[in-house]
TIBA-567654 format. One record per atom (N, C-alpha, C): residue number from 1; atom name; x, y, z. Coordinates in steps of 0.02 Angstrom, whole numbers. Layout:
# TIBA-567654
<rec><pos>NUM</pos><site>CA</site><X>X</X><Y>Y</Y><Z>Z</Z></rec>
...
This chain:
# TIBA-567654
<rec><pos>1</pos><site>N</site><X>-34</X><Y>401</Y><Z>922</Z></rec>
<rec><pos>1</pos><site>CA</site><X>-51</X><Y>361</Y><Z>864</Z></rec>
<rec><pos>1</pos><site>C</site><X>-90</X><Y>404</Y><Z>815</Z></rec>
<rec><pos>2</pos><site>N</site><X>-52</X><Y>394</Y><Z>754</Z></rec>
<rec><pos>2</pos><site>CA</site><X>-116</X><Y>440</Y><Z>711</Z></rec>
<rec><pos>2</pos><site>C</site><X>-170</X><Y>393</Y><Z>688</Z></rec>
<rec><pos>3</pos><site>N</site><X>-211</X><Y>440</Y><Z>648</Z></rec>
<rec><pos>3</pos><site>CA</site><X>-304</X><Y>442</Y><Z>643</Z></rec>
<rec><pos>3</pos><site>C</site><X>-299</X><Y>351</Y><Z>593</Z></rec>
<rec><pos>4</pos><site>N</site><X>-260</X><Y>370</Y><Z>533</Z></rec>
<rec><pos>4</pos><site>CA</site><X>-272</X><Y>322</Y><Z>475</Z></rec>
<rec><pos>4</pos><site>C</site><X>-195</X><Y>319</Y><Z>434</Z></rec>
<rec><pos>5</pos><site>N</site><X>-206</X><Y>260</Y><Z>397</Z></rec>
<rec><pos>5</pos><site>CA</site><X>-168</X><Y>264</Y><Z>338</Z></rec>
<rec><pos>5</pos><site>C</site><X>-201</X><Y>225</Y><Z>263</Z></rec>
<rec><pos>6</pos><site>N</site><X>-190</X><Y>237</Y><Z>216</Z></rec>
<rec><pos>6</pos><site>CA</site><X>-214</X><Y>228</Y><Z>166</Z></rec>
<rec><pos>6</pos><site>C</site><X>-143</X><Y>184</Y><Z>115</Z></rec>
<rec><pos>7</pos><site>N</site><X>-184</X><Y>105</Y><Z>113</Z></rec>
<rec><pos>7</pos><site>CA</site><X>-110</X><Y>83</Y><Z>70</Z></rec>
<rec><pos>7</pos><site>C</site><X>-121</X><Y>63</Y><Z>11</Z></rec>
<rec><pos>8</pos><site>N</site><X>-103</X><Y>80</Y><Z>-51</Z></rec>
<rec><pos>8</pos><site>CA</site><X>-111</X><Y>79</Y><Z>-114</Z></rec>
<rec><pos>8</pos><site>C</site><X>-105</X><Y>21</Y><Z>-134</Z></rec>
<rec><pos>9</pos><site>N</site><X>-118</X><Y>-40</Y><Z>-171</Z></rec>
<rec><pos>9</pos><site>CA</site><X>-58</X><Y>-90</Y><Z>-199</Z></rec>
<rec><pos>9</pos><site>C</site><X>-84</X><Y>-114</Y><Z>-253</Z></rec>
<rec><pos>10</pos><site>N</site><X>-86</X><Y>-46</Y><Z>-311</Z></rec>
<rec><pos>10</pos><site>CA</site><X>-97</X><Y>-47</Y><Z>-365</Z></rec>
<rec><pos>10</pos><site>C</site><X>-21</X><Y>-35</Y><Z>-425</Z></rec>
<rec><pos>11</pos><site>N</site><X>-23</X><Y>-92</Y><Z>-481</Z></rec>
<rec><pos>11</pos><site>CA</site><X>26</X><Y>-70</Y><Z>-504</Z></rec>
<rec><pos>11</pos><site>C</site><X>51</X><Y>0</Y><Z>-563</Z></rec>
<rec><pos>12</pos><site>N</site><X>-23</X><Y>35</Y><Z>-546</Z></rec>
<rec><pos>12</pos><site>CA</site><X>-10</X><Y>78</Y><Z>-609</Z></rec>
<rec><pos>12</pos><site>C</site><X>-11</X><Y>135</Y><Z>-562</Z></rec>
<rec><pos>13</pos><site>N</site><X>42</X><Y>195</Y><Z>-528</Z></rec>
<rec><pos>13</pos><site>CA</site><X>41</X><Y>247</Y><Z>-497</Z></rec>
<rec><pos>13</pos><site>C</site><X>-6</X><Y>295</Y><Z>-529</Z></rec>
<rec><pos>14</pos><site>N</site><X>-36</X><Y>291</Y><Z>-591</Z></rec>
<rec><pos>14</pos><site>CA</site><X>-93</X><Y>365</Y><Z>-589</Z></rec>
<rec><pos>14</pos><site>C</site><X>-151</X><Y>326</Y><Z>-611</Z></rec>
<rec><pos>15</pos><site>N</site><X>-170</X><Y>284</Y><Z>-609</Z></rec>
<rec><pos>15</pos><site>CA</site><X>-208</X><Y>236</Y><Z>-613</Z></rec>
<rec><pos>15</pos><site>C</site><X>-301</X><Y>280</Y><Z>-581</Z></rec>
<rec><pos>16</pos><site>N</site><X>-326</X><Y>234</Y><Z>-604</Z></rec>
<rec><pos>16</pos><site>CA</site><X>-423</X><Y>249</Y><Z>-550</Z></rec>
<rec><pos>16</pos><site>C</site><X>-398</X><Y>233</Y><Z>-473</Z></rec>
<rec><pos>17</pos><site>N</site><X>-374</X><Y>180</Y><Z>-442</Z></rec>
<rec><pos>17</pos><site>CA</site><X>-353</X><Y>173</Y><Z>-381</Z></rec>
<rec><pos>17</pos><site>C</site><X>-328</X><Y>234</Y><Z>-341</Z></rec>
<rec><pos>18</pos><site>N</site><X>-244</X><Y>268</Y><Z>-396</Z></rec>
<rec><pos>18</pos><site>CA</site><X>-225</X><Y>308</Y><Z>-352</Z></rec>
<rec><pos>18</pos><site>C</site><X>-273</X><Y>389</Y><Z>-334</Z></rec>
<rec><pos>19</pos><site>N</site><X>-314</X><Y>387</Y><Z>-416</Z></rec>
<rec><pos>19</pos><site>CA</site><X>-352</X><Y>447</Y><Z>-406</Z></rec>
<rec><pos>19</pos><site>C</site><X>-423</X><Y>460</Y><Z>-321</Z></rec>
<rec><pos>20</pos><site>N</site><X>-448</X><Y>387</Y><Z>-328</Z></rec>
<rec><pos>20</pos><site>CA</site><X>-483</X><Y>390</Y><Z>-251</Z></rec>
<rec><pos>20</pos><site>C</site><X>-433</X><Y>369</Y><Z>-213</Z></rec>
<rec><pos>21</pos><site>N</site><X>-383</X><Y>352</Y><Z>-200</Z></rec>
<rec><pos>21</pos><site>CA</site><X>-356</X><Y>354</Y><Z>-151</Z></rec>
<rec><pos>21</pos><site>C</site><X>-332</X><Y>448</Y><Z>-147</Z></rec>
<rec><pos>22</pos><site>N</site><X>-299</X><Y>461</Y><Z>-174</Z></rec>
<rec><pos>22</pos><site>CA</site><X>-286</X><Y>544</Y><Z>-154</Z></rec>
<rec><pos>22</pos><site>C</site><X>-344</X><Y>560</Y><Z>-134</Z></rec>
<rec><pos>23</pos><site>N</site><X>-402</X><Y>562</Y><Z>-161</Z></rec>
<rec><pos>23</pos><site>CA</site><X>-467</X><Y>599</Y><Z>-155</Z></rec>
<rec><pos>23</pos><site>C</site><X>-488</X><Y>579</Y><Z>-75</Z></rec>
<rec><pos>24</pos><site>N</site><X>-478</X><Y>512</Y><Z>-63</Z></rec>
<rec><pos>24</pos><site>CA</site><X>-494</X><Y>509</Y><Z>14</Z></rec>
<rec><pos>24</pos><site>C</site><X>-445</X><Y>526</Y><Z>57</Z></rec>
<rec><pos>25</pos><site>N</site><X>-372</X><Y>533</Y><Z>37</Z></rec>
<rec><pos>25</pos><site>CA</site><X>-325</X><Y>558</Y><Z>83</Z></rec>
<rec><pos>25</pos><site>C</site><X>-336</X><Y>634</Y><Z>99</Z></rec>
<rec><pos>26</pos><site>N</site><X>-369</X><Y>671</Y><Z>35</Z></rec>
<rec><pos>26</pos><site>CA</site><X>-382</X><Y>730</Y><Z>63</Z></rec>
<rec><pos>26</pos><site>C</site><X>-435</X><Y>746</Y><Z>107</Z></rec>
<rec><pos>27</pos><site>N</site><X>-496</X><Y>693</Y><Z>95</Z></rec>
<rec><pos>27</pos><site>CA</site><X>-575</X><Y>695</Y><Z>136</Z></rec>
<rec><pos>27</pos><site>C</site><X>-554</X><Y>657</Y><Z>196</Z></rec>
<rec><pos>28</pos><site>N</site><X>-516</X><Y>626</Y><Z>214</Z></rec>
<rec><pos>28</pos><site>CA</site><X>-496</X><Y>592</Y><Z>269</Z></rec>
<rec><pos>28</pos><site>C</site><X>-438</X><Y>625</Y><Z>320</Z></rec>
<rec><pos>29</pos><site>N</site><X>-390</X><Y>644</Y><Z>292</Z></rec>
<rec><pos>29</pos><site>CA</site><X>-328</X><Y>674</Y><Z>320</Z></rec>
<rec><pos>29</pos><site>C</site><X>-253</X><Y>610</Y><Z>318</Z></rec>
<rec><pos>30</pos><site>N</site><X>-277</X><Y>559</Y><Z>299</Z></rec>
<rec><pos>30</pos><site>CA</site><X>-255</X><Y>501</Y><Z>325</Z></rec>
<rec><pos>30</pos><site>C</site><X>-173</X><Y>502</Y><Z>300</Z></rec>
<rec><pos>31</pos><site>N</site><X>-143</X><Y>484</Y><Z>303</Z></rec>
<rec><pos>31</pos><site>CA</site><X>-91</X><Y>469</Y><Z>250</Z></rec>
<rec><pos>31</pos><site>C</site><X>-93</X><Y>423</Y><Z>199</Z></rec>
<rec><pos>32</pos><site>N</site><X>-18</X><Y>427</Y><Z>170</Z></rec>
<rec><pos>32</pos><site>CA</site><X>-44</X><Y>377</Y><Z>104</Z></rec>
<rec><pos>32</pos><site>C</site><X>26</X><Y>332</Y><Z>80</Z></rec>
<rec><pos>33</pos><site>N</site><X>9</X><Y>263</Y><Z>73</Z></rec>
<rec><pos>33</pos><site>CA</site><X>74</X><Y>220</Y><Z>63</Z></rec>
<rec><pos>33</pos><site>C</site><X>64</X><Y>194</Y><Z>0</Z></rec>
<rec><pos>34</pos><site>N</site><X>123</X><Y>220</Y><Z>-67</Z></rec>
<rec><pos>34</pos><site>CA</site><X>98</X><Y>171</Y><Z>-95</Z></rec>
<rec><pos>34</pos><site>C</site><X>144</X><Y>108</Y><Z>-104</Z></rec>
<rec><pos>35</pos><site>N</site><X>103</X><Y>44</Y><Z>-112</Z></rec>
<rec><pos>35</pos><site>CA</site><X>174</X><Y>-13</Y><Z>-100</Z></rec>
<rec><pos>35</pos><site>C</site><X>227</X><Y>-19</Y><Z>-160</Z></rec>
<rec><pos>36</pos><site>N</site><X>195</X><Y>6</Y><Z>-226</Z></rec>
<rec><pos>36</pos><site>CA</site><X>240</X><Y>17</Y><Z>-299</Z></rec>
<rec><pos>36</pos><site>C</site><X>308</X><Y>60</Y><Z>-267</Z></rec>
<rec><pos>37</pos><site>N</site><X>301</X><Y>108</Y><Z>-223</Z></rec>
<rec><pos>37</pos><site>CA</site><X>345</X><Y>148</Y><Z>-199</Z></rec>
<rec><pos>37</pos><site>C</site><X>409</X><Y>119</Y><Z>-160</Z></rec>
<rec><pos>38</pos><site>N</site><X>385</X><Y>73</Y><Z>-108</Z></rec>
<rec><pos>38</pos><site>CA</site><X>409</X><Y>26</Y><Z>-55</Z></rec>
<rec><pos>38</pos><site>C</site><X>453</X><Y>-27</Y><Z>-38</Z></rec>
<rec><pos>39</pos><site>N</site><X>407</X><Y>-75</Y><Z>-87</Z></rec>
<rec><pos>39</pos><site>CA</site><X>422</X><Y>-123</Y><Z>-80</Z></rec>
<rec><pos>39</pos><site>C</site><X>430</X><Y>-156</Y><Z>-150</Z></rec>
<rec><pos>40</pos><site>N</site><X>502</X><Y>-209</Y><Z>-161</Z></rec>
<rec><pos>40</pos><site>CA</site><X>498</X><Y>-238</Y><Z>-221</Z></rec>
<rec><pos>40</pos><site>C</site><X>486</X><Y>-299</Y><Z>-239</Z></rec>
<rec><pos>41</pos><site>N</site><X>460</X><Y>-291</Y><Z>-296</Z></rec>
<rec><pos>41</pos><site>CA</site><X>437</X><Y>-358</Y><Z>-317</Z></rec>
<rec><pos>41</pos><site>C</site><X>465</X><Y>-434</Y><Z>-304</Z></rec>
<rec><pos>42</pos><site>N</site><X>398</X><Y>-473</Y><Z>-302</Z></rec>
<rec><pos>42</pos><site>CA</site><X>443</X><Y>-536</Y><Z>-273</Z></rec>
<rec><pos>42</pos><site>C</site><X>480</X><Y>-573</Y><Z>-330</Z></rec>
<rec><pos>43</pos><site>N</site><X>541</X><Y>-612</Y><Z>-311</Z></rec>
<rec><pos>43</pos><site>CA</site><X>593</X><Y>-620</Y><Z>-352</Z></rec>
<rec><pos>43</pos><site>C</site><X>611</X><Y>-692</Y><Z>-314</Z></rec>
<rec><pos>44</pos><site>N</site><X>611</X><Y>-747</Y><Z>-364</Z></rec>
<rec><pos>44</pos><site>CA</site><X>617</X><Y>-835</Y><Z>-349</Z></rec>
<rec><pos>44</pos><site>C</site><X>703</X><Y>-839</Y><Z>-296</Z></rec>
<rec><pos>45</pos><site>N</site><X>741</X><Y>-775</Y><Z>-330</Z></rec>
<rec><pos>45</pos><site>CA</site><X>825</X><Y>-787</Y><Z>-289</Z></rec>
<rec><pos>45</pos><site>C</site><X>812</X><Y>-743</Y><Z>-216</Z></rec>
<rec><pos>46</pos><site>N</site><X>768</X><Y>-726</Y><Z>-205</Z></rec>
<rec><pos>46</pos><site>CA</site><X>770</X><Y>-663</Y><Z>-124</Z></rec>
<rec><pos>46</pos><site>C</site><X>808</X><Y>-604</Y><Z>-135</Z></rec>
<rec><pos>47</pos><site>N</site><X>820</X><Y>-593</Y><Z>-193</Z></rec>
<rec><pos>47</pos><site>CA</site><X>873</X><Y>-547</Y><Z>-181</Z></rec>
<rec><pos>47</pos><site>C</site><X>852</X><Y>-496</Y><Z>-156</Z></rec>
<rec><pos>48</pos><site>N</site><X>776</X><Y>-475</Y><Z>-174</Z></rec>
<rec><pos>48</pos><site>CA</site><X>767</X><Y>-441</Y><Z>-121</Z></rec>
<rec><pos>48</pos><site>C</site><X>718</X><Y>-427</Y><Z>-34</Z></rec>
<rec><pos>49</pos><site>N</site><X>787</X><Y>-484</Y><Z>-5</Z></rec>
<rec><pos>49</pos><site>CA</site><X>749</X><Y>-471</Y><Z>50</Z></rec>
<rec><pos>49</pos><site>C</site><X>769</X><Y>-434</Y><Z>92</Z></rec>
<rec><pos>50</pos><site>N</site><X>783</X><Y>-376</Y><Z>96</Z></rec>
<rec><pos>50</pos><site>CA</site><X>822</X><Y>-322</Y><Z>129</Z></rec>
<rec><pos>50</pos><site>C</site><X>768</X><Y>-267</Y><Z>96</Z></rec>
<rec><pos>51</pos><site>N</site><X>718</X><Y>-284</Y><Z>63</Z></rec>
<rec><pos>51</pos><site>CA</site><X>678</X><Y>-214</Y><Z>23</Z></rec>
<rec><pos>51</pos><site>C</site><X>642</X><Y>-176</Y><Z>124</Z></rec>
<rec><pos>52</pos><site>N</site><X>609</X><Y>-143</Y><Z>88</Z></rec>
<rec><pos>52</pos><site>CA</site><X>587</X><Y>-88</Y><Z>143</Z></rec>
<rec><pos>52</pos><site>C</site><X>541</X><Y>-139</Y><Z>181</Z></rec>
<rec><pos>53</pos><site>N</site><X>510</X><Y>-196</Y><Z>196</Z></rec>
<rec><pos>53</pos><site>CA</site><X>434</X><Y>-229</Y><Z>194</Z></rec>
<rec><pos>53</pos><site>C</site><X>430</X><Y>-225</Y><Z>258</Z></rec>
<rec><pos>54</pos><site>N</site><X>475</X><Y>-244</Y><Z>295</Z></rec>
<rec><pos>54</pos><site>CA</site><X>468</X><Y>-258</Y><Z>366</Z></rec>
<rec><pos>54</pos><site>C</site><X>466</X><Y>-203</Y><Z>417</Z></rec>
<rec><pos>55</pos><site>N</site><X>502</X><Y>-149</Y><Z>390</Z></rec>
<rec><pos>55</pos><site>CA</site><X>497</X><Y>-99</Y><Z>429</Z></rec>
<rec><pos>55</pos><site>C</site><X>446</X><Y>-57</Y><Z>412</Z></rec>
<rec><pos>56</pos><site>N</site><X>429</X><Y>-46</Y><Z>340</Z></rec>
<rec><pos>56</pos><site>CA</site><X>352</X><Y>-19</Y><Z>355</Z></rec>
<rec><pos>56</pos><site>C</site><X>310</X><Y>-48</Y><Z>381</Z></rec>
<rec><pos>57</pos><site>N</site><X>293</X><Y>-123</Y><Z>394</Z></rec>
<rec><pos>57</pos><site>CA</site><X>216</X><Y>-151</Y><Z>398</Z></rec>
<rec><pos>57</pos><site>C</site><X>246</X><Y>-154</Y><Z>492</Z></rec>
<rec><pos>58</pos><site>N</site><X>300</X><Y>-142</Y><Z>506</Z></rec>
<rec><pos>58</pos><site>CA</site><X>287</X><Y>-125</Y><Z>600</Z></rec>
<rec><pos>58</pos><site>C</site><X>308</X><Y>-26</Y><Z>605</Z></rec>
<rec><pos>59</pos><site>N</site><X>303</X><Y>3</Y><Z>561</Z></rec>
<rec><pos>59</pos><site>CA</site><X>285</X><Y>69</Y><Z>561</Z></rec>
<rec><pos>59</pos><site>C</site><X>208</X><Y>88</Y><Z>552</Z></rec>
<rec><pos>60</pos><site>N</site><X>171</X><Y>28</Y><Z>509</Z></rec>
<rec><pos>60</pos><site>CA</site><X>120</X><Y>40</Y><Z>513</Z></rec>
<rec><pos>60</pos><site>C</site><X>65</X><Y>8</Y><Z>559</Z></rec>
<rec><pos>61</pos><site>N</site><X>87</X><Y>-41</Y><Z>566</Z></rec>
<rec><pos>61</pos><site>CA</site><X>61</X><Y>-84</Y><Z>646</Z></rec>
<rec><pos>61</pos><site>C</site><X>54</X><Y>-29</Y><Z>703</Z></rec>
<rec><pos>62</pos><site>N</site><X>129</X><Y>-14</Y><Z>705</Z></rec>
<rec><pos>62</pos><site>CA</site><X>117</X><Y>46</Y><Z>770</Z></rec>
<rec><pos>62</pos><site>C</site><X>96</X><Y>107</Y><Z>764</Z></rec>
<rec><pos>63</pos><site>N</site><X>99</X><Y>140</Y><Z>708</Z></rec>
<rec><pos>63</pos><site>CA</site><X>88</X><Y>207</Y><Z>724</Z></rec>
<rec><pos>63</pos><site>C</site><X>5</X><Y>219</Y><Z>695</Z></rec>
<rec><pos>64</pos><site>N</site><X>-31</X><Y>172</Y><Z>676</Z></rec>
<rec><pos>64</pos><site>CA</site><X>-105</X><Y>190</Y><Z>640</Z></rec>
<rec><pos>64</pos><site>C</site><X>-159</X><Y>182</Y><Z>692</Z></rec>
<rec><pos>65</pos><site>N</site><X>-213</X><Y>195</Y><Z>687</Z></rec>
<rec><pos>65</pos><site>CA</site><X>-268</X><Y>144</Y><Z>710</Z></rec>
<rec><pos>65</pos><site>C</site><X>-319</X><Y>118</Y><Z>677</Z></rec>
<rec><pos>66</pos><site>N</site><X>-319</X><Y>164</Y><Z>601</Z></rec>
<rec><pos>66</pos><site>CA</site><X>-351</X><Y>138</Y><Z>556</Z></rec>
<rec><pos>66</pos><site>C</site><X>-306</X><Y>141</Y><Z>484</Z></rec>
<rec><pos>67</pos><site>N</site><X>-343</X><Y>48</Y><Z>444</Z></rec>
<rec><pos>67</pos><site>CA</site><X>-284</X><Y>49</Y><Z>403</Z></rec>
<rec><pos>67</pos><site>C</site><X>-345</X><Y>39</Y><Z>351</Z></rec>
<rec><pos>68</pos><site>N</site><X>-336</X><Y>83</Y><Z>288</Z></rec>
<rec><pos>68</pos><site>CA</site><X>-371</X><Y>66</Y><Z>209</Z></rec>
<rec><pos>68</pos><site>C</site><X>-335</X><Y>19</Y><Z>159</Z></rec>
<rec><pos>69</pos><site>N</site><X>-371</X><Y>-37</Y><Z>135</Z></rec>
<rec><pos>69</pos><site>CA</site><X>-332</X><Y>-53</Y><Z>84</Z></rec>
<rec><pos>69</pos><site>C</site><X>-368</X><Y>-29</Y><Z>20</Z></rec>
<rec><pos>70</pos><site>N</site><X>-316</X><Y>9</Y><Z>-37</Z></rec>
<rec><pos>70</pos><site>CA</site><X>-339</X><Y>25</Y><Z>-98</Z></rec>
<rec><pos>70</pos><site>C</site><X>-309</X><Y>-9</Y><Z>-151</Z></rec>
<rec><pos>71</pos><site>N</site><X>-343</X><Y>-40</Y><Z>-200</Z></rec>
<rec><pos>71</pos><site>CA</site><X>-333</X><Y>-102</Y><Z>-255</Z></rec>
<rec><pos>71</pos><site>C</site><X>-368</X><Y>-104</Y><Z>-283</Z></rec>
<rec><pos>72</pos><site>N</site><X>-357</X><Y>-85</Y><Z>-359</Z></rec>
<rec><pos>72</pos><site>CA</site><X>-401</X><Y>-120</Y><Z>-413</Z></rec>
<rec><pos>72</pos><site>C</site><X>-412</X><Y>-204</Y><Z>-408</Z></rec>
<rec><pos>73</pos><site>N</site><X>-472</X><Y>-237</Y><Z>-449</Z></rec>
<rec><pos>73</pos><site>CA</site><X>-485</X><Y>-308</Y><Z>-454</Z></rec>
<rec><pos>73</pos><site>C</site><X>-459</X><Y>-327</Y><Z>-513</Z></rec>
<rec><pos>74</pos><site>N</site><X>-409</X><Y>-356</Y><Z>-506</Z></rec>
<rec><pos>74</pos><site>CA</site><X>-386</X><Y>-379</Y><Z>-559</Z></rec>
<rec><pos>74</pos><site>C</site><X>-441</X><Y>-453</Y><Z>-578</Z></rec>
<rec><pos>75</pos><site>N</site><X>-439</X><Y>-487</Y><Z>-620</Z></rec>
<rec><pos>75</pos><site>CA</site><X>-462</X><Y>-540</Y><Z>-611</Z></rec>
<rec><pos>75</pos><site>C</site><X>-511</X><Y>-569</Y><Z>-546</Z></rec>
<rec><pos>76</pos><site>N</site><X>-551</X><Y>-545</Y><Z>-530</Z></rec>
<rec><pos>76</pos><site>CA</site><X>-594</X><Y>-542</Y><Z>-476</Z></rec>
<rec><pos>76</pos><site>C</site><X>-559</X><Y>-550</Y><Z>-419</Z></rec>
<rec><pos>77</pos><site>N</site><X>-501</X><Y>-533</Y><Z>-385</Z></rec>
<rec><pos>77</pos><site>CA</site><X>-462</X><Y>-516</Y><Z>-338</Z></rec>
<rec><pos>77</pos><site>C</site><X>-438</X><Y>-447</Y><Z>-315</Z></rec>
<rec><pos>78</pos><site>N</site><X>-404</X><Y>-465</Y><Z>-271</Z></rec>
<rec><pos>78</pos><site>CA</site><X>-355</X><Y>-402</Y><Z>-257</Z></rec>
<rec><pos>78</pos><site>C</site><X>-305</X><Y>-409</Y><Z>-299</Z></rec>
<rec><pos>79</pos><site>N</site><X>-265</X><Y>-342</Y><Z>-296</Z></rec>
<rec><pos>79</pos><site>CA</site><X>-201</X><Y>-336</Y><Z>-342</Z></rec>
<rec><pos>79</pos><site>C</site><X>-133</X><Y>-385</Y><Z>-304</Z></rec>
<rec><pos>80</pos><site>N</site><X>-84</X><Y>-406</Y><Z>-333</Z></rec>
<rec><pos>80</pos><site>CA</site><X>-33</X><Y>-437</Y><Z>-296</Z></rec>
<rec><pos>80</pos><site>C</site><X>15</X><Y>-403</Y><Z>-262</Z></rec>
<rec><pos>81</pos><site>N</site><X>-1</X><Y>-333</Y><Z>-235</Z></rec>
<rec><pos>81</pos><site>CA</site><X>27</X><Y>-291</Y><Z>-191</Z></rec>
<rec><pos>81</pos><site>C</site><X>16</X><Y>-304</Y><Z>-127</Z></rec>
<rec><pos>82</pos><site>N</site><X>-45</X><Y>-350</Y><Z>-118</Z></rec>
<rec><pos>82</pos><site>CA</site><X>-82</X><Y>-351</Y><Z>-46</Z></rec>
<rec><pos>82</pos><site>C</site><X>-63</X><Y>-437</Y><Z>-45</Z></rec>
<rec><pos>83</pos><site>N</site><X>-32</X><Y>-486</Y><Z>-71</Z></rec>
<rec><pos>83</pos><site>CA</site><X>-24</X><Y>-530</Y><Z>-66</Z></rec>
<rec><pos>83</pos><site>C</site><X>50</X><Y>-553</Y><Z>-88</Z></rec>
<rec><pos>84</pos><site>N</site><X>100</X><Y>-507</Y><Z>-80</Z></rec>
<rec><pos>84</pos><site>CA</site><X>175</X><Y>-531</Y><Z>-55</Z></rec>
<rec><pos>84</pos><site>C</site><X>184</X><Y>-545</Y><Z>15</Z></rec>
């Protein structure tokens, strides 16, 4: 099992989020997911339910032991990357 993983679910890829997230992937070793990459947006017809979702979140179930979530606050929340 590796050490960590680090999961992004910010929608702007060079964003303040992704900059500390790299910065701790390098001070950490961890890896790094981001969900803009992954997984697609939710959509009222399913069309996409065949996107990547399921097989990363039991790639990451099994192979981590520690998991980061990284997210700007949108509106005093998390981003809607962490809540599909």
């Amino acid at each position: 099992m590796k050490q960590g993983v680090i999961i992004q679910g910010s929608a702007r890829s060079n964003g303040d989020t992704n900059s500390y997230a790299q910065s701790l992937k390098l001070l950490s070793g961890y890896d790094l997911i981001a969900l803009l990459d992954d997984i697609s947006h939710f959509d009222y017809s399913f069309n996409n339910a065949n996107d990547d979702f399921l097989p990363l979140i039991k790639k990451i179930l099994s192979s981590y032991g520690h998991i980061v979530l990284a997210t700007p606050v949108y509106w005093y929340t998390m981003s809607g990357g962490f809540s599909r």
